[in-house]
C-alpha positions in Angstrom: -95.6 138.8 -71.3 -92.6 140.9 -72.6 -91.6 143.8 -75.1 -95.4 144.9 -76.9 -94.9 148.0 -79.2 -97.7 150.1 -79.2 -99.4 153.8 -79.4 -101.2 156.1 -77.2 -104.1 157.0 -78.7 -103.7 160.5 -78.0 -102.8 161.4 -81.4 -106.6 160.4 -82.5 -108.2 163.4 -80.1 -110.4 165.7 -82.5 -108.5 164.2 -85.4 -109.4 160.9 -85.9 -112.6 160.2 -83.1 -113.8 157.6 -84.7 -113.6 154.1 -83.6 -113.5 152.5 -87.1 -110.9 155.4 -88.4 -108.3 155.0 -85.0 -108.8 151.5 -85.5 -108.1 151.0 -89.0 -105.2 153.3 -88.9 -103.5 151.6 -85.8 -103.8 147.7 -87.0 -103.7 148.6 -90.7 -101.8 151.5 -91.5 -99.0 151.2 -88.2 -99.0 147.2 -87.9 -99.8 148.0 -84.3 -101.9 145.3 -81.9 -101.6 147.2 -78.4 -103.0 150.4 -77.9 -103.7 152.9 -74.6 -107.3 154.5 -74.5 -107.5 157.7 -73.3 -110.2 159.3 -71.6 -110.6 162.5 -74.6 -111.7 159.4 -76.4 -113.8 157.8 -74.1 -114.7 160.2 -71.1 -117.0 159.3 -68.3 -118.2 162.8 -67.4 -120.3 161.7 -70.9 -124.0 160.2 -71.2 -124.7 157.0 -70.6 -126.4 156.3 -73.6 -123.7 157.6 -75.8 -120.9 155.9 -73.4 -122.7 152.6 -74.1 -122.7 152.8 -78.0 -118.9 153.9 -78.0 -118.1 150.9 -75.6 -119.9 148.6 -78.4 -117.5 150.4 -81.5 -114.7 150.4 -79.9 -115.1 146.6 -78.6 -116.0 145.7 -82.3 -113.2 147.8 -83.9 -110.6 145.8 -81.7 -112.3 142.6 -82.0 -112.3 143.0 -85.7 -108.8 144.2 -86.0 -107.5 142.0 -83.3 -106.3 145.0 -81.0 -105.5 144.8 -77.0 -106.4 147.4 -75.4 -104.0 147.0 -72.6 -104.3 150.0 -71.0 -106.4 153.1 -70.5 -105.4 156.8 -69.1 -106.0 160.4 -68.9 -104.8 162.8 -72.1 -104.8 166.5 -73.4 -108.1 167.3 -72.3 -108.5 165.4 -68.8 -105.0 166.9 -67.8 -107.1 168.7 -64.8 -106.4 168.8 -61.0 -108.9 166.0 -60.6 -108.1 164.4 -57.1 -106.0 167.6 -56.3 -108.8 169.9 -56.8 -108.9 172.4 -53.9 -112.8 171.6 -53.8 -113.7 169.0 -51.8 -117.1 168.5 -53.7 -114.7 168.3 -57.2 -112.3 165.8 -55.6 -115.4 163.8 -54.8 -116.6 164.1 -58.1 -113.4 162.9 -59.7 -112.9 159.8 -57.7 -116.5 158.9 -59.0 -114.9 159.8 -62.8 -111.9 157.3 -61.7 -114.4 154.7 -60.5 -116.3 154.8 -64.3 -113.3 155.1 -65.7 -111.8 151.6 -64.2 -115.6 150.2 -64.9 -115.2 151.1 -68.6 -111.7 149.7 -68.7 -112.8 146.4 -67.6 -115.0 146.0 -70.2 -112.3 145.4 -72.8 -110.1 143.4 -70.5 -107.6 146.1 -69.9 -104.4 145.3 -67.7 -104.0 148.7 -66.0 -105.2 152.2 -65.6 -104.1 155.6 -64.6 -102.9 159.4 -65.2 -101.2 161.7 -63.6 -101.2 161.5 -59.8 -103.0 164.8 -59.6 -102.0 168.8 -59.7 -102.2 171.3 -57.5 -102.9 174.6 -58.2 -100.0 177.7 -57.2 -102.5 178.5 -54.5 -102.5 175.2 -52.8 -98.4 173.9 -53.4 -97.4 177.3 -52.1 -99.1 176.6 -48.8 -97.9 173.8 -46.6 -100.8 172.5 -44.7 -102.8 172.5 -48.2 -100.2 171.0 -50.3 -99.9 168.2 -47.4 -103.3 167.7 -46.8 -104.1 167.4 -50.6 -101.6 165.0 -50.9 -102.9 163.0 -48.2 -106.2 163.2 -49.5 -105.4 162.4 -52.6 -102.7 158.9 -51.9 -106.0 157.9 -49.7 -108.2 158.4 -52.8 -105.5 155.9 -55.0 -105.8 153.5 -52.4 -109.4 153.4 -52.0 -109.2 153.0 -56.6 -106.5 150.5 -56.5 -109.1 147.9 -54.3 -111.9 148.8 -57.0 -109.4 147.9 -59.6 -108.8 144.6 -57.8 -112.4 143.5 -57.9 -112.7 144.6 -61.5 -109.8 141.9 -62.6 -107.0 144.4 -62.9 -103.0 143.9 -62.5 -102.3 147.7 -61.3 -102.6 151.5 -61.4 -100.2 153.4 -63.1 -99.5 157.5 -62.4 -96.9 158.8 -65.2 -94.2 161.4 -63.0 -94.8 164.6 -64.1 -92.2 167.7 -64.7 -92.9 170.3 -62.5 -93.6 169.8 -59.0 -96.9 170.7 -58.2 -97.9 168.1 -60.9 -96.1 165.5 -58.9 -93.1 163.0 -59.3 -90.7 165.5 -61.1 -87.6 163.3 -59.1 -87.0 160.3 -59.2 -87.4 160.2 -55.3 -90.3 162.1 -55.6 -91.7 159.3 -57.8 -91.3 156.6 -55.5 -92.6 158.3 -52.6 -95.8 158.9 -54.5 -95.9 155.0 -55.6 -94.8 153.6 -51.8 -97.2 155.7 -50.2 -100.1 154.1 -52.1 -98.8 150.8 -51.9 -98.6 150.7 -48.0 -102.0 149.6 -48.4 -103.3 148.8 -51.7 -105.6 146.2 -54.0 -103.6 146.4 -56.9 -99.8 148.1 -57.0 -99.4 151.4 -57.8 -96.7 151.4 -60.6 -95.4 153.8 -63.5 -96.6 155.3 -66.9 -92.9 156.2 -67.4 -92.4 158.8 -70.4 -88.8 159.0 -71.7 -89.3 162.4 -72.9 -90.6 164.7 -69.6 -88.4 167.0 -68.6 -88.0 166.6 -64.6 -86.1 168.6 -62.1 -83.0 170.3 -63.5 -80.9 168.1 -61.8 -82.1 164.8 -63.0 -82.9 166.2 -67.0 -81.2 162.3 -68.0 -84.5 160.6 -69.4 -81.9 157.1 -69.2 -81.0 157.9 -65.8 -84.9 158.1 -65.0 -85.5 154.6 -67.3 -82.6 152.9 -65.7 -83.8 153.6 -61.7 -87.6 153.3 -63.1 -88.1 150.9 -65.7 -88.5 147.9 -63.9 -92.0 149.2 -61.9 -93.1 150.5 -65.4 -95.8 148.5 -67.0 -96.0 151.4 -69.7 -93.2 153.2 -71.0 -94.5 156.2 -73.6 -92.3 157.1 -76.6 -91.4 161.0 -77.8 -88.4 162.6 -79.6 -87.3 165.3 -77.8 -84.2 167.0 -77.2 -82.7 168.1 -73.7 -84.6 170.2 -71.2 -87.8 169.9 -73.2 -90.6 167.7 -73.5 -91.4 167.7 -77.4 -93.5 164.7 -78.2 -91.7 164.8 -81.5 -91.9 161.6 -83.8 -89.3 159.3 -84.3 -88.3 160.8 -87.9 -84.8 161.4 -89.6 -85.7 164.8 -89.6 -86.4 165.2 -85.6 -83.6 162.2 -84.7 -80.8 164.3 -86.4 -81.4 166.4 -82.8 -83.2 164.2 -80.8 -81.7 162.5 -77.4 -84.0 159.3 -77.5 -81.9 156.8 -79.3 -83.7 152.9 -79.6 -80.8 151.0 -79.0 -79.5 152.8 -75.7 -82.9 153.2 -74.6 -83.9 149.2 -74.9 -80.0 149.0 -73.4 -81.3 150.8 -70.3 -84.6 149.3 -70.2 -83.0 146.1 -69.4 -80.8 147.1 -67.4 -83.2 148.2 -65.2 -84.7 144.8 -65.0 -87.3 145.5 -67.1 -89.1 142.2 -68.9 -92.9 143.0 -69.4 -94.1 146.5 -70.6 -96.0 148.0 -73.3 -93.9 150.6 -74.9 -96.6 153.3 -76.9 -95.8 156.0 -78.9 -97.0 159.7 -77.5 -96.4 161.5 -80.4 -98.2 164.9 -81.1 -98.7 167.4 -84.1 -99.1 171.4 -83.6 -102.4 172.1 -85.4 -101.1 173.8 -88.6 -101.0 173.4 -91.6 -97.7 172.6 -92.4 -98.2 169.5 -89.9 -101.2 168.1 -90.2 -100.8 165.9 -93.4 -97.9 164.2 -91.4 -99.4 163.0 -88.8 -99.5 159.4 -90.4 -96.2 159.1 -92.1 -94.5 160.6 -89.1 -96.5 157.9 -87.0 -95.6 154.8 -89.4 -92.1 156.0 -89.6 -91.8 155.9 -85.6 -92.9 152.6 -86.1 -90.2 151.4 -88.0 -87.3 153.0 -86.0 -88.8 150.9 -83.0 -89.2 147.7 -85.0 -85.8 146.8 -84.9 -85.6 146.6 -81.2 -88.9 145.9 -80.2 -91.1 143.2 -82.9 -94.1 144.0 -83.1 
């Protein structure tokens, strides 16, 4: 394994659903052979009947366009509490959503699988004894996933550090904690979905400084333009580079520097729903592509 450029599919949700039309636009229009599924796409919570015809698309659309899909994770619209949930009955429920999920991932031969590690809400992280019990509750529920992942043929979990702290892993301490905690007794490793773009604790807002100390327990690294203190999800554009703090070259620098060798770098780029935006969605896309093909072939 080693450098695989590649796109979260993200961008797809309520624009481009369909299997044959995400497909087609990532192989043919990007050049792209890697992608990450996300759930928006492909959510458990739906019925089995319909779950079982997308799972037959989908495995035709990457058969026929010869696409990996390496990894799968949570997006827009599964950016819940979910193992955090101050319900019991709900955490329950997720960790049944988690197992499906892994189940459906395994089907297309998918390396690794994750989200955020979960959110609590103001009511819980302001409270010490809840925020420390959900936290315990929910490392234990990671653990329990990461030895269902190991019978299902996968090579880890992956949690992406989030930017606030009741969404968990805004430092880079923080991060590790989370990750060592879960791997104390695990199936599979608990590893990073490491974004360059979030915006973490004031005091560590250096996206290199988080790929340097990170990079090298991150088997997926998402791509955004963004500019300090925010987290834009910008594309990769003259336009949005004039500003932007992501540069490819000191980013790839840092990467392996890190001691970073095998990772699936995939573009998280996202357009505000307007008019003025919509129609750029694939130019913006195939132009991020080529800024990234001079340090990463595709």
């Amino acid at each position: 394994m080693s450098y695989r450029l590649g796109i979260n599919l993200g961008f797809a949700i309520n624009k481009y659903i369909e299997p044959e039309v995400w497909g087609d636009i990532v192989a043919n229009e990007l050049g792209l052979s890697y992608v990450q599924l996300v759930a928006d796409l492909l959510n458990p919570f739906w019925d089995e009947e319909y779950l079982r015809d997308q799972v037959r698309r989908i495995k035709k659309v990457a058969a026929d366009n010869e696409l990996a899909i390496e990894s799968l994770f949570t997006s827009a619209f599964t950016r819940v509490n979910h193992l955090m949930n101050p319900d019991a009955a709900a955490r329950k429920m997720w960790y049944r959503w988690f197992e499906k999920f892994l189940e459906l991932g395994s089907e297309f031969g998918a390396r690794n699988i994750g989200s955020h590690f979960g959110i609590m809400t103001f009511n819980t992280y302001e409270r010490q004894k809840q925020r420390e019990s959900i936290l315990d509750s929910a490392v234990e529920a990671w653990k329990k996933l990461s030895f269902r992942a190991k019978e299902l043929g996968y090579s880890e979990l992956i949690f992406e550090p989030m930017s606030v702290p009741r969404e968990m892993g805004d430092t880079i301490a923080g991060a590790r904690y989370l990750m060592d905690r879960v791997n104390e007794n695990s199936g599979v490793p608990m590893r990073f979905c490491l974004d360059v773009g979030h915006a973490p604790h004031p005091s560590e807002r250096d996206p290199y400084l988080w790929v340097k100390e990170l990079a090298a327990q991150a088997p997926v690294i998402h791509l955004q333009q963004t500019v300090k203190d925010r987290s834009n999800h910008s594309p990769f554009t003259e336009e949005y580079n004039r500003d932007g703090i992501i540069r490819r070259d000191k980013l790839m620098e840092c990467v392996r520097q890190a001691g970073c060798t095998d990772a699936l770098f995939a573009f998280e780029i996202s357009h505000r729903e307007h008019t003025d935006y919509e129609h750029r969605i694939i130019p913006d896309l195939k132009a991020s592509v080529e800024y990234f093909r001079e340090v990463i072939p595709l």
